[in-house]
BAKEZA-585728 format. One line per field, with one value per residue (C-alpha): x negated, y, z negated; residue in one letter. Coordinates in steps of 0.25 Angstrom, whole numbers. Last residue first. Example, Ala and Ser with C-alpha at 12.3 -4.5 7.8 and 13.67 -1.06 7.14 Angstrom:
x (-55,-49)
y (-4,-18)
z (-29,-31)
aa (S,A)
***
This chain:
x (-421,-429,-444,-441,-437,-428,-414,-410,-396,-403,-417,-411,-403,-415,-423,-410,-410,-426,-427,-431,-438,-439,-448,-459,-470,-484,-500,-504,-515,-504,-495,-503,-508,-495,-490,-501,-504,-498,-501,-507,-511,-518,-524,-531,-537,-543,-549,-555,-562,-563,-549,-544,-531,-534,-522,-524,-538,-529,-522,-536,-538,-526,-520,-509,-498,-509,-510,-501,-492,-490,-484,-485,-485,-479,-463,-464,-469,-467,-473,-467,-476,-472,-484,-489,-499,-513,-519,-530,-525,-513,-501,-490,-475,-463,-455,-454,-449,-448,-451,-445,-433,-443,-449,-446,-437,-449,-459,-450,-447,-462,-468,-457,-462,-476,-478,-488,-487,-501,-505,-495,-499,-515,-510,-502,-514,-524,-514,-516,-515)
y (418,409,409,403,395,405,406,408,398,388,391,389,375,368,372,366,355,352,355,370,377,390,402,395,403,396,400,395,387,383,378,371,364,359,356,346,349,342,325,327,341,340,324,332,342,332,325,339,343,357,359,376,376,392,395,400,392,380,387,390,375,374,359,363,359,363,377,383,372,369,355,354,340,336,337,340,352,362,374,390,402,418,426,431,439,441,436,428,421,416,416,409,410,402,393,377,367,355,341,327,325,322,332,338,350,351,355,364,372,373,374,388,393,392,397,407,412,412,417,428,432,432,442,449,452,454,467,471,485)
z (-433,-422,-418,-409,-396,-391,-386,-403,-402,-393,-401,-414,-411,-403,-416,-426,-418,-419,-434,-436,-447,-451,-456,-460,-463,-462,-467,-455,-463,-474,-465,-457,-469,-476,-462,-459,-445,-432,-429,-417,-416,-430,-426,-416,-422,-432,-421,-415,-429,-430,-436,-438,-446,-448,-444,-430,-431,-428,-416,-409,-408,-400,-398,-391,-402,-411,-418,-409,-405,-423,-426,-441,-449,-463,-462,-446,-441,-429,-427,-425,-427,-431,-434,-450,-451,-450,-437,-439,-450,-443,-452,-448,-446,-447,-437,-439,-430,-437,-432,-439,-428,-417,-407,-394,-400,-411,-400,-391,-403,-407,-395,-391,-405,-405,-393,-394,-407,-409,-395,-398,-410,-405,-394,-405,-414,-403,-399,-383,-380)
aa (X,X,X,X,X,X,X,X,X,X,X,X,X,X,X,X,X,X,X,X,X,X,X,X,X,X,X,X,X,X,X,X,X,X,X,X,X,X,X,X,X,X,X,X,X,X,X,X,X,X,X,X,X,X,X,X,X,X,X,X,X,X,X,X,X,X,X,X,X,X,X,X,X,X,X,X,X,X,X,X,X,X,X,X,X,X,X,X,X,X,X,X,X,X,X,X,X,X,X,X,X,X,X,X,X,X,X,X,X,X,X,X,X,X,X,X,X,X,X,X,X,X,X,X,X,X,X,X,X)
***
């Protein structure tokens, strides 16, 4: 029998973690690789995620590394305005308000030596420990 719940797990957590990796290993020094967990409203508890932010900005694939619309609504950071979506997946979200939307967990935080570092040692690209 097919379970809705880990069907929509599975397209939330998509991969999160293998974009986020890759994603601060290409980047400048300033980029953290964060894991933790989030809390999608329509799914009731708590699923594991990885993004990556800088001091004030969060870099998020499911919620806008693609541009998915549907990734907003995830966390309830819905935006109907197209110019304003627009400037969120160029610039990243504010970190204060992402991570009071997704309601985040953060379990660690990786620079980009000590991700290349974890995922040497782990064989995987996360979620590590």
């Amino acid at each position: 029998m097919i379970n809705l719940k880990n069907l929509l797990t599975e397209a939330v957590c998509g991969l999160c973690f293998q974009w986020a990796y890759r994603r601060v290993l290409k980047g400048g020094p300033f980029l953290e690789l964060v894991h933790g967990t989030i809390y999608p409203p329509y799914y009731h508890k708590r699923i594991n995620h990885a993004w990556v932010e800088t001091k004030r900005n969060v870099f998020d694939w499911q919620n806008h590394g693609r541009g998915r619309k549907e990734g907003l609504e995830n966390i309830g950071m819905w935006v109907d305005d197209d110019k304003k979506q627009s400037e969120i997946f160029k610039r990243g979200f504010d970190k204060k308000e992402f991570y009071k939307m997704a309601k985040i967990k953060v379990d660690d935080k990786y620079k980009k030596h000590e991700a290349a570092m974890k995922m040497i040692k782990q064989q995987h690209m996360g979620p590590w420990d």
